[in-house]
Structure formats: C-alpha cells, structure tokens
PDB file of N, CA, C and O in Angstrom:
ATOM      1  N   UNK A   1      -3.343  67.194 -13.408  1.00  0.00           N
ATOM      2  CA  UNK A   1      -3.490  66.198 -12.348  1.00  0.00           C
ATOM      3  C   UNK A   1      -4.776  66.405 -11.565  1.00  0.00           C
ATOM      4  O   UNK A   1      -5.372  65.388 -11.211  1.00  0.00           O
ATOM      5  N   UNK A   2      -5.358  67.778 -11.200  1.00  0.00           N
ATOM      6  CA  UNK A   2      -6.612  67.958 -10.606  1.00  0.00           C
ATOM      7  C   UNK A   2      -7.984  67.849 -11.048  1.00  0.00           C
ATOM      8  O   UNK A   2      -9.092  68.195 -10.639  1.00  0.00           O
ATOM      9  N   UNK A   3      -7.300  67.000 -12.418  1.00  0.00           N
ATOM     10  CA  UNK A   3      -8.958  66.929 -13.103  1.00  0.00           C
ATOM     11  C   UNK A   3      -8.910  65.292 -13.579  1.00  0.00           C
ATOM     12  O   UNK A   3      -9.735  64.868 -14.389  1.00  0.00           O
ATOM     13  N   UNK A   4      -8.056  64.582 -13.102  1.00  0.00           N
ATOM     14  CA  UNK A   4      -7.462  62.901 -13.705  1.00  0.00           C
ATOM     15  C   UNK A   4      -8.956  61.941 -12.671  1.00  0.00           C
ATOM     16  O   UNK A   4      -9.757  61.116 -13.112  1.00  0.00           O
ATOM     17  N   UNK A   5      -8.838  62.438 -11.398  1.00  0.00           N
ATOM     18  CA  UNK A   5     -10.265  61.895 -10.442  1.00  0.00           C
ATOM     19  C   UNK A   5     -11.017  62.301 -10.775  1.00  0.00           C
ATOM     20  O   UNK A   5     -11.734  61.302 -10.717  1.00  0.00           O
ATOM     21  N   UNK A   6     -11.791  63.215 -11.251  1.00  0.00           N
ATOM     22  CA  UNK A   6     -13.509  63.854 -11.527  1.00  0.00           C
ATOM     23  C   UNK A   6     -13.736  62.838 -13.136  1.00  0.00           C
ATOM     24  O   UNK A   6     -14.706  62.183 -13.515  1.00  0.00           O
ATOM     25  N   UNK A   7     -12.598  63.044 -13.680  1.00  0.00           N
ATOM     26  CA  UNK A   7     -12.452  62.432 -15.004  1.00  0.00           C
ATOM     27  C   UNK A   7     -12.875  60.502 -15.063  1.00  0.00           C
ATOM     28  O   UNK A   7     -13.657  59.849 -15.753  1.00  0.00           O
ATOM     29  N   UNK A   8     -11.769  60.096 -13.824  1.00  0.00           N
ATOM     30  CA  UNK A   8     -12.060  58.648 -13.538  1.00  0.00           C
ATOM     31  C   UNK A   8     -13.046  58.321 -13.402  1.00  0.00           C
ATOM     32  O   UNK A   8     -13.504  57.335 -13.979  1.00  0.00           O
ATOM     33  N   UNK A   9     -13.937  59.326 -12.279  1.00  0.00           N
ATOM     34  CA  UNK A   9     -15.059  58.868 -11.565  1.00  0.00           C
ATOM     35  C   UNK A   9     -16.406  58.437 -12.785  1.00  0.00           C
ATOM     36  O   UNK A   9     -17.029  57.375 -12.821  1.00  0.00           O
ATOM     37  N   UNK A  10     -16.565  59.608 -13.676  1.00  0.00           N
ATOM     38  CA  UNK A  10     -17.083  59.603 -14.843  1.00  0.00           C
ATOM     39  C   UNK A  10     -16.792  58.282 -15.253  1.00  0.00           C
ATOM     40  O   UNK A  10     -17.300  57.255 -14.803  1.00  0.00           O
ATOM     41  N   UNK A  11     -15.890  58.387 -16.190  1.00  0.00           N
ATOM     42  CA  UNK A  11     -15.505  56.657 -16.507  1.00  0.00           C
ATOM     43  C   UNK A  11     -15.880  55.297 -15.896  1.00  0.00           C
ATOM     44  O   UNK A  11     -16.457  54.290 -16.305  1.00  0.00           O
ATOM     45  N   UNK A  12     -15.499  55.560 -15.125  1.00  0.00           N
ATOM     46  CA  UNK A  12     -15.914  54.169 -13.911  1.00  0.00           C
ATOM     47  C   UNK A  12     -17.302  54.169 -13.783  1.00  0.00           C
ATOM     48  O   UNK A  12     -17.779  53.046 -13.624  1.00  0.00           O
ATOM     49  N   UNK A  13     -18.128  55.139 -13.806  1.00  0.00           N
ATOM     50  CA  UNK A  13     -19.505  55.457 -13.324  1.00  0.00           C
ATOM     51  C   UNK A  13     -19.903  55.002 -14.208  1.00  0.00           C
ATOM     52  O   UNK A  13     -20.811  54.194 -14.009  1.00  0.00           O
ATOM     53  N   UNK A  14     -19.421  55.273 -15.818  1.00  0.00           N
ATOM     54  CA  UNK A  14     -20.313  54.765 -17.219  1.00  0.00           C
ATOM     55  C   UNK A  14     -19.729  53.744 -17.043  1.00  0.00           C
ATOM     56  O   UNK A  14     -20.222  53.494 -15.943  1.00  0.00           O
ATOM     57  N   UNK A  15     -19.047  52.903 -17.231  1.00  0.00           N
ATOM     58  CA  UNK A  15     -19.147  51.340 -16.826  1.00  0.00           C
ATOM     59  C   UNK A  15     -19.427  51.025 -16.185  1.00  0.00           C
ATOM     60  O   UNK A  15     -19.101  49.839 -16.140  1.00  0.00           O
ATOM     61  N   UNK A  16     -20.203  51.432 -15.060  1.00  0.00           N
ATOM     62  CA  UNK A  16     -21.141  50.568 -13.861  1.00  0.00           C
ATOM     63  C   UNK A  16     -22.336  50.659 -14.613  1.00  0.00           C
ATOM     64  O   UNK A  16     -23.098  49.694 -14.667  1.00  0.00           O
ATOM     65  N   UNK A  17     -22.521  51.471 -15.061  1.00  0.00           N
ATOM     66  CA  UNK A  17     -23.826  51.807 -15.684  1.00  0.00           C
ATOM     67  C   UNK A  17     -23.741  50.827 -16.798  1.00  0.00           C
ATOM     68  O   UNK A  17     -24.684  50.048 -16.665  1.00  0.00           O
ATOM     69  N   UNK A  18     -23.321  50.650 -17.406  1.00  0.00           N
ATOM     70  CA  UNK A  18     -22.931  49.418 -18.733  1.00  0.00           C
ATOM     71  C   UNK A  18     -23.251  48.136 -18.335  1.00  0.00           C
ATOM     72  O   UNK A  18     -23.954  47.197 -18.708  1.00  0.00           O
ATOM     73  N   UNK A  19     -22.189  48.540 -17.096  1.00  0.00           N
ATOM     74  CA  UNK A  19     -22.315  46.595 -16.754  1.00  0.00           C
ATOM     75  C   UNK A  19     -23.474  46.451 -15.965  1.00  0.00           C
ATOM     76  O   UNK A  19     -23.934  45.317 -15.835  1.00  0.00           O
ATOM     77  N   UNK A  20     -24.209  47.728 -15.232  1.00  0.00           N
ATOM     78  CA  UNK A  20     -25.294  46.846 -14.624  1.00  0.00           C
ATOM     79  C   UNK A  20     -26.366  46.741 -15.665  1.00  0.00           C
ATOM     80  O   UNK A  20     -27.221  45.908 -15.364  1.00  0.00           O
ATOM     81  N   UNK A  21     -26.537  47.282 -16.670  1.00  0.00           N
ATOM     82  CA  UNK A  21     -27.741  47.103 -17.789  1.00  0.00           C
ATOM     83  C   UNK A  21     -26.926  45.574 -18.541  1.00  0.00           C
ATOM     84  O   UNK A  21     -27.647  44.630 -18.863  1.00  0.00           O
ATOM     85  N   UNK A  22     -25.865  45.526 -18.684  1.00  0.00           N
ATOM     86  CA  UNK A  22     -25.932  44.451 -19.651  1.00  0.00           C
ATOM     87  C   UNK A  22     -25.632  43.011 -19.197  1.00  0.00           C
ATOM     88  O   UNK A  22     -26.160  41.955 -19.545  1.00  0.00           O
ATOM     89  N   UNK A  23     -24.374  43.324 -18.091  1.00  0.00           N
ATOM     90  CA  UNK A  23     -24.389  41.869 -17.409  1.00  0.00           C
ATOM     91  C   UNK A  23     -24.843  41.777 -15.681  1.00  0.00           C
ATOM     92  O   UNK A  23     -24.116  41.342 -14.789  1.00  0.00           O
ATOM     93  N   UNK A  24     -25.826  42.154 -15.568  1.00  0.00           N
ATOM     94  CA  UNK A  24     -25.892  42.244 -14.015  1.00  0.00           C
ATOM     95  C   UNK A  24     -25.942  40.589 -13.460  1.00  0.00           C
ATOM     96  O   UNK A  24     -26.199  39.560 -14.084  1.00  0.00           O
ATOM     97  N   UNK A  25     -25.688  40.745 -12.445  1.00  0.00           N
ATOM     98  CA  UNK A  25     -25.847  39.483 -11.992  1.00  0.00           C
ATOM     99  C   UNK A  25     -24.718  38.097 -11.712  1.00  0.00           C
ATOM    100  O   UNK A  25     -24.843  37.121 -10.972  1.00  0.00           O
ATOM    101  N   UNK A  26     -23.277  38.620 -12.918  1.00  0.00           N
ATOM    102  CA  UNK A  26     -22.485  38.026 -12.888  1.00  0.00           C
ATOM    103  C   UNK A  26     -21.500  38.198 -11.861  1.00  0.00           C
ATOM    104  O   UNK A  26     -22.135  38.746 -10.959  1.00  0.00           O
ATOM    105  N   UNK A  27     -20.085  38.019 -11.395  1.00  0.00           N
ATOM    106  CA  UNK A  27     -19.373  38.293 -10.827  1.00  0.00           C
ATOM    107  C   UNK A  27     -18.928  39.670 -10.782  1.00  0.00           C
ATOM    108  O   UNK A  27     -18.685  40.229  -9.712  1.00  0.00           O
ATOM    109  N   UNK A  28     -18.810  40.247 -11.933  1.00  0.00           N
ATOM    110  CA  UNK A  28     -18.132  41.746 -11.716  1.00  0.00           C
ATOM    111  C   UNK A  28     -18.982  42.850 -11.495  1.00  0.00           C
ATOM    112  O   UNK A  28     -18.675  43.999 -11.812  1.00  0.00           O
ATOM    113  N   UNK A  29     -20.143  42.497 -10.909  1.00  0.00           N
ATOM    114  CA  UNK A  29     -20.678  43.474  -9.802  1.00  0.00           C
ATOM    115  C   UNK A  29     -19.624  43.608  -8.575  1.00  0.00           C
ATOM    116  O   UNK A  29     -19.961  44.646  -8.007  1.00  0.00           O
ATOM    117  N   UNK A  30     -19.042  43.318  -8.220  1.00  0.00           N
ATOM    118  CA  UNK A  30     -18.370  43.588  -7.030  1.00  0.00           C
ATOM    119  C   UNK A  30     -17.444  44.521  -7.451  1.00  0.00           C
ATOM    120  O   UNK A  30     -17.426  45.701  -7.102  1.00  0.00           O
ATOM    121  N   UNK A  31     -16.695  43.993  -8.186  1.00  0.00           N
ATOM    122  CA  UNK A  31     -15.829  44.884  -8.863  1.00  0.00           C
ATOM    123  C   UNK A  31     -15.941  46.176  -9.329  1.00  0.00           C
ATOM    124  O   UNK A  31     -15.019  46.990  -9.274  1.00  0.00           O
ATOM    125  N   UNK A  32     -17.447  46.478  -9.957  1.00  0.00           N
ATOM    126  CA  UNK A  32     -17.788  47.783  -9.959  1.00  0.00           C
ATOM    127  C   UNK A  32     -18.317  48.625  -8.926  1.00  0.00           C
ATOM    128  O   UNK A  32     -18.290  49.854  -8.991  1.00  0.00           O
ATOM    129  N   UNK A  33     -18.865  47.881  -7.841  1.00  0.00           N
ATOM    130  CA  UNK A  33     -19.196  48.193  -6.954  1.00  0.00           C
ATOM    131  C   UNK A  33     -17.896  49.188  -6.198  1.00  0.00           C
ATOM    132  O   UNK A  33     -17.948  50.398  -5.982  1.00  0.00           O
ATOM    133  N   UNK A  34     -16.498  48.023  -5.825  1.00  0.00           N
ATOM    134  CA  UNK A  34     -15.490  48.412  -5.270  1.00  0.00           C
ATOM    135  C   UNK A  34     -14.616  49.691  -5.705  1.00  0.00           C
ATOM    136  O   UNK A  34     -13.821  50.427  -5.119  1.00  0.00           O
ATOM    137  N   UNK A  35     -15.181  49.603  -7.119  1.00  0.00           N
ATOM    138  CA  UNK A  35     -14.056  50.834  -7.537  1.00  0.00           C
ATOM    139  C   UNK A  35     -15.045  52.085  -7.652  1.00  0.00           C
ATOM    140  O   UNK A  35     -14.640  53.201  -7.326  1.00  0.00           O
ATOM    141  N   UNK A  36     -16.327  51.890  -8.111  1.00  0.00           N
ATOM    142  CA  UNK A  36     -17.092  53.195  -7.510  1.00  0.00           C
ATOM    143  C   UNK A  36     -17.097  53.567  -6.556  1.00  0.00           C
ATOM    144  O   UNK A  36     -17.190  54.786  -6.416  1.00  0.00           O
ATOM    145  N   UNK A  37     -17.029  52.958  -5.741  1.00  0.00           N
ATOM    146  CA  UNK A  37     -17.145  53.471  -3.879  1.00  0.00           C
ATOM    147  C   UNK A  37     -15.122  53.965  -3.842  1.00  0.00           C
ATOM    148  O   UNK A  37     -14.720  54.994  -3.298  1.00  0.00           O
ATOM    149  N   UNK A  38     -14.505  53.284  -4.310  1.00  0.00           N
ATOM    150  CA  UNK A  38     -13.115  54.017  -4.278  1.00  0.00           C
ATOM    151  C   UNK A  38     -12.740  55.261  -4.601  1.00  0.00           C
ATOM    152  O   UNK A  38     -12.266  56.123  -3.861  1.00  0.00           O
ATOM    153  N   UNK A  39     -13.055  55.325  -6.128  1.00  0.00           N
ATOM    154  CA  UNK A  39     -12.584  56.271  -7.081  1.00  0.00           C
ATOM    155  C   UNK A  39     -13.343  57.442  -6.102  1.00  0.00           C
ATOM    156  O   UNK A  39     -12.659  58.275  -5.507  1.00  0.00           O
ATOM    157  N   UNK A  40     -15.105  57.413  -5.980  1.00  0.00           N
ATOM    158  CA  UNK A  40     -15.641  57.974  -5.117  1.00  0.00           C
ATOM    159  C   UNK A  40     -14.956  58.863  -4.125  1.00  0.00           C
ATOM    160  O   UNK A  40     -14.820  60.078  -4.266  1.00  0.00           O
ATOM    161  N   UNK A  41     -14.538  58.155  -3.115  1.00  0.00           N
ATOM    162  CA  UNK A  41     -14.049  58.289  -1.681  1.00  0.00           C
ATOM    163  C   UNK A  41     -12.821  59.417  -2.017  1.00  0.00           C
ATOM    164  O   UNK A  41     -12.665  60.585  -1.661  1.00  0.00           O
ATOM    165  N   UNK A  42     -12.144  58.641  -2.746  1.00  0.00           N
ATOM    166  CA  UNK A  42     -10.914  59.254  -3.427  1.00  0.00           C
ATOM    167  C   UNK A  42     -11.383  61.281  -3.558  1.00  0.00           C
ATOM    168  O   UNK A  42     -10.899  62.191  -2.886  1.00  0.00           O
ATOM    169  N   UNK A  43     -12.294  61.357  -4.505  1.00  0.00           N
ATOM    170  CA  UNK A  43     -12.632  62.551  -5.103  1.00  0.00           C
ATOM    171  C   UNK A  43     -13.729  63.381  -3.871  1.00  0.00           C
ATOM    172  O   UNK A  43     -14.264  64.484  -3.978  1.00  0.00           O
ATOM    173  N   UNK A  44     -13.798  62.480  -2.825  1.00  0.00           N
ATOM    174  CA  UNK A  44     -14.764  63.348  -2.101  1.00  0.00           C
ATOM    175  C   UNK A  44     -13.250  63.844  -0.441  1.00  0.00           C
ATOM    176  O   UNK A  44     -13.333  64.471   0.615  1.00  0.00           O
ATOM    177  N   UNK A  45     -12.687  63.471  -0.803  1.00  0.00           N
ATOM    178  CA  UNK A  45     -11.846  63.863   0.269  1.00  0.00           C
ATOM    179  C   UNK A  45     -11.076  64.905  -0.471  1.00  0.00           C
ATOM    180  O   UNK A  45     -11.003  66.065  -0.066  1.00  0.00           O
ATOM    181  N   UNK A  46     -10.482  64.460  -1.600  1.00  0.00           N
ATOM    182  CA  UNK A  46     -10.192  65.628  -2.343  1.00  0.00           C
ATOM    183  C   UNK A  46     -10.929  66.939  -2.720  1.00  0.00           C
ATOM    184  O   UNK A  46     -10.221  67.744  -3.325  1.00  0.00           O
ATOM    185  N   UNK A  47     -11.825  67.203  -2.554  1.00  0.00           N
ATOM    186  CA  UNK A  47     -12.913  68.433  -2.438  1.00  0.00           C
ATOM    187  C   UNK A  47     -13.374  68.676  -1.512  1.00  0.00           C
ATOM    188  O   UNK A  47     -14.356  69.418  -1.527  1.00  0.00           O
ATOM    189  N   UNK A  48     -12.717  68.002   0.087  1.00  0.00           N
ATOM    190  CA  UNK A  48     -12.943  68.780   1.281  1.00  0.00           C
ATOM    191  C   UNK A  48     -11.888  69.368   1.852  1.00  0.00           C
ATOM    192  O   UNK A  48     -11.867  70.347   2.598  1.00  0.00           O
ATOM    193  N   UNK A  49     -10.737  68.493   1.324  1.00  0.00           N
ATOM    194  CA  UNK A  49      -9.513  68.998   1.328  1.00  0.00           C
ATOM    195  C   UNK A  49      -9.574  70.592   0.650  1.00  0.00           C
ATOM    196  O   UNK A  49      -9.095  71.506   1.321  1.00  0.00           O
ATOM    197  N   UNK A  50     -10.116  70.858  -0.558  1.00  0.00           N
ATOM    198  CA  UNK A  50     -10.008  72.236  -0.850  1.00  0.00           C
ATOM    199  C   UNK A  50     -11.372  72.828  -0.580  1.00  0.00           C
ATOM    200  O   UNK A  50     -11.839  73.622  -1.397  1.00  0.00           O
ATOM    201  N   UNK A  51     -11.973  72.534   0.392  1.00  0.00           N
ATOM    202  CA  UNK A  51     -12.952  73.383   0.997  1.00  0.00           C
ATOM    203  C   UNK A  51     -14.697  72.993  -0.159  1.00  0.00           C
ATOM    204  O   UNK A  51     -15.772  73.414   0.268  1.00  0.00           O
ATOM    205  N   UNK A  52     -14.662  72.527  -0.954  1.00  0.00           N
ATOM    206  CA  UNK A  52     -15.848  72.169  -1.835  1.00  0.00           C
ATOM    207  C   UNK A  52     -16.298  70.970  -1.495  1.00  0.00           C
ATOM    208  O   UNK A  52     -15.935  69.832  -1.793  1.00  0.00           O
ATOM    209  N   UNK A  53     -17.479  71.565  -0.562  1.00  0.00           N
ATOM    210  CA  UNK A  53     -18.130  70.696   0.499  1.00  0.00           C
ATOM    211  C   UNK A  53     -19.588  70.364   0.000  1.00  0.00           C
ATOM    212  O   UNK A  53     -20.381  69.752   0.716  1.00  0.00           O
ATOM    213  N   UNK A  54     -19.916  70.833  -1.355  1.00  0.00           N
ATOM    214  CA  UNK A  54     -21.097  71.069  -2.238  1.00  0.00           C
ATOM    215  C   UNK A  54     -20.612  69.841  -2.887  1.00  0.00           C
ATOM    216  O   UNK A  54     -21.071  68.714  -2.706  1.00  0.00           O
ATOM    217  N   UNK A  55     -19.526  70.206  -3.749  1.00  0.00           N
ATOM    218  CA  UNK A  55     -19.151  68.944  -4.591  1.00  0.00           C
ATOM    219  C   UNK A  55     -18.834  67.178  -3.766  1.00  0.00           C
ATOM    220  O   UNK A  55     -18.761  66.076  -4.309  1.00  0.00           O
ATOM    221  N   UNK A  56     -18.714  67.555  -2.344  1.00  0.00           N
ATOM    222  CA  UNK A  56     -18.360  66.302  -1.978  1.00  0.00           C
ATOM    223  C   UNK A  56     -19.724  65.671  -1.661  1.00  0.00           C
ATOM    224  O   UNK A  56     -19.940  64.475  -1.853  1.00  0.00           O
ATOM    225  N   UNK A  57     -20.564  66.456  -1.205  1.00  0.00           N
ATOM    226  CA  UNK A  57     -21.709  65.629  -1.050  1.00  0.00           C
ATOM    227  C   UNK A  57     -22.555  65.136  -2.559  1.00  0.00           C
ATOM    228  O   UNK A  57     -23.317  64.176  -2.670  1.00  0.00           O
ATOM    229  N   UNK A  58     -22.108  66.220  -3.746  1.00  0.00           N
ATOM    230  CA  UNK A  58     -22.573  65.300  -4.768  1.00  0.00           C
ATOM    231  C   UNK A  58     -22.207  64.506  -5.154  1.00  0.00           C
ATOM    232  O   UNK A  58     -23.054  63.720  -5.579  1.00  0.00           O
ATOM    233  N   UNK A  59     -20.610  64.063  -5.320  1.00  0.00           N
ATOM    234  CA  UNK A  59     -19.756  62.497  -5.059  1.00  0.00           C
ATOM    235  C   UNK A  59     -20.798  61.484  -4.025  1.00  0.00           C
ATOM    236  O   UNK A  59     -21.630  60.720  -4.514  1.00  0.00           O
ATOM    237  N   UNK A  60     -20.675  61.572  -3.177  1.00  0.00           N
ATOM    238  CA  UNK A  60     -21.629  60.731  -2.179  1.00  0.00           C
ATOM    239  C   UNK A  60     -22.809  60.075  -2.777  1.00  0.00           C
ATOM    240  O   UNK A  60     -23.005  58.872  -2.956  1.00  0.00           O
ATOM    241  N   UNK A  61     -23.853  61.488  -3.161  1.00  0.00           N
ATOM    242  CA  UNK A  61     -24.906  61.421  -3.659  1.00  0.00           C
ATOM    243  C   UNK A  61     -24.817  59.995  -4.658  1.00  0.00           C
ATOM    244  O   UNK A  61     -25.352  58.897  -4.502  1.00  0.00           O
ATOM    245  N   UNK A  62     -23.837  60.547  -5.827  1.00  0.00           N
ATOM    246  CA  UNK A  62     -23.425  60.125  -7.371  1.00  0.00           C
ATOM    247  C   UNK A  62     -23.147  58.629  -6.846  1.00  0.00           C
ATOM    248  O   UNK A  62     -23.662  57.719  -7.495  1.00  0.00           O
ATOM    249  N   UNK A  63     -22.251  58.262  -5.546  1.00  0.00           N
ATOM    250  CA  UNK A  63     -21.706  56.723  -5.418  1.00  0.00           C
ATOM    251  C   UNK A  63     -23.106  56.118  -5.022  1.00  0.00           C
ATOM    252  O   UNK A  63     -23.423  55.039  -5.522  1.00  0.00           O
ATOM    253  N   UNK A  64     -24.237  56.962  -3.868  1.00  0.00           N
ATOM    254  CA  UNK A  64     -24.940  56.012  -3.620  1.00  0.00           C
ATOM    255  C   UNK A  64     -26.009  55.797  -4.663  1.00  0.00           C
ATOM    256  O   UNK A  64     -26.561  54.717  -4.873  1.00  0.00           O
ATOM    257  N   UNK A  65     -26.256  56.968  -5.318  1.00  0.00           N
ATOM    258  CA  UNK A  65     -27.149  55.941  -6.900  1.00  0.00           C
ATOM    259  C   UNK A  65     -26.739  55.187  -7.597  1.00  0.00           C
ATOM    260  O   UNK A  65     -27.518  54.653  -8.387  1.00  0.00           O
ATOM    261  N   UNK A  66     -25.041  54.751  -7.596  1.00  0.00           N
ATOM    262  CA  UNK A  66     -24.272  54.156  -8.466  1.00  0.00           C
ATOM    263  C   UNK A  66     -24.778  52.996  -8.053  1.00  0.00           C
ATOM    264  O   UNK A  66     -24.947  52.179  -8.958  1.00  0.00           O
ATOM    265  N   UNK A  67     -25.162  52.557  -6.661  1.00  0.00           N
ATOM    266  CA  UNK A  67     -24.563  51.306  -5.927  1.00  0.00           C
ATOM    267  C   UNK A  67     -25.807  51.028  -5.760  1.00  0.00           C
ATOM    268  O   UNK A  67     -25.895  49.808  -5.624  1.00  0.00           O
ATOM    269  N   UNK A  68     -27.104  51.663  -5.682  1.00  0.00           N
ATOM    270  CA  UNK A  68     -28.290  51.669  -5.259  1.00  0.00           C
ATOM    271  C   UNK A  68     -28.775  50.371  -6.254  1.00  0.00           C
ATOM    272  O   UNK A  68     -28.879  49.261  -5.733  1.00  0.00           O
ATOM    273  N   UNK A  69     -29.017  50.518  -7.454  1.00  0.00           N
ATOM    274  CA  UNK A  69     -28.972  49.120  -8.224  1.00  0.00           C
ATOM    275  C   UNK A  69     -28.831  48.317  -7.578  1.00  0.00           C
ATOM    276  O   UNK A  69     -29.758  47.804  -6.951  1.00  0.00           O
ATOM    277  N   UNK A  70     -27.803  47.996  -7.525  1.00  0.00           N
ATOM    278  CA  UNK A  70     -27.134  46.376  -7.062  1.00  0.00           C
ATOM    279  C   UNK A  70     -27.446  45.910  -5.663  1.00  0.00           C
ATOM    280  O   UNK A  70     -27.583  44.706  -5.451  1.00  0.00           O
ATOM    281  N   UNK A  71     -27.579  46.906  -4.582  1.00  0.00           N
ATOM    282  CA  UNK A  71     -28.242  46.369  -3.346  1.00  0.00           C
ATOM    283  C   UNK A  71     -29.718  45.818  -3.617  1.00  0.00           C
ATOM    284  O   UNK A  71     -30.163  44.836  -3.023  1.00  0.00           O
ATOM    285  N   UNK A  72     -30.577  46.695  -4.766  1.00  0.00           N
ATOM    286  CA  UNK A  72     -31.610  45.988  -5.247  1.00  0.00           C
ATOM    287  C   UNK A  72     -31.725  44.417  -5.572  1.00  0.00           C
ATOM    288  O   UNK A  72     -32.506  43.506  -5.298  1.00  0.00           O
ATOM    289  N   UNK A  73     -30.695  44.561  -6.205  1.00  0.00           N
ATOM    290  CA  UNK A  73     -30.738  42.717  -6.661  1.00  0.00           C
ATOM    291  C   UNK A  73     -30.451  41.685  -5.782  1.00  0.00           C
ATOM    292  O   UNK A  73     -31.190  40.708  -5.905  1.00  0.00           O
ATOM    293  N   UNK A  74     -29.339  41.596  -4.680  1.00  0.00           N
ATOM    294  CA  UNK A  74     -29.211  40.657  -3.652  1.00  0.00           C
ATOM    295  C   UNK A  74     -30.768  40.073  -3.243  1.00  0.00           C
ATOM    296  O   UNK A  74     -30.897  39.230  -2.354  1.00  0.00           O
TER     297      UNK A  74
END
C-alpha cells in the first residue's frame, strides 16, 4: 500500500507527458492537469506525514514542471 502513490504519480505523470506532446490543446488538459496536482498533493502530505521533507519538496518540484507546459499555452 506505501508504494500504490509514488507508483500513481509516475503513471499519471507519463500521461501528462503523452498527452501534452500529442494532444495538447484539446479538452483533457484539465484533466491532466487536475489529477497531477492531486495524485501530487496526495504523495506530498504523505512524506511529511513520515517526516521525508526532501521527497515532498521533490513532489512539488515534479507537479510544478508537470503543469509548467500548459500554463505556457493559455
């Protein structure tokens, strides 16, 4: 169970990455947007909760290059 979020985040992250190279621009930017910044949030509270305050700021880091794209395009 303590490795199902680091695991998601990955996942979710390579499909943002997918969808912003292949369909940017369409509707489900938001959608990737929303669940990176979730899954995110999710895994960075969970690693302050156990004191890994290194790893939460690289979550942070990891959501705002995720998202950094797409504020580009508006």
């Amino acid at each position: 169970m303590k490795n199902i979020f680091p695991i998601l985040f990955l996942v979710v992250g390579f499909l943002t990455v997918l969808e912003f190279i292949f369909i940017a621009g369409m509707f489900t930017w938001i959608i990737m947007v929303i669940s990176i910044c979730i899954i995110g949030l999710i895994n960075i509270s969970i690693e302050i909760k156990n004191r890994q305050y290194l790893q939460a700021i690289l979550y942070l880091l990891a959501i705002t290059a995720l998202v950094m794209g797409y504020l580009k395009l508006v």
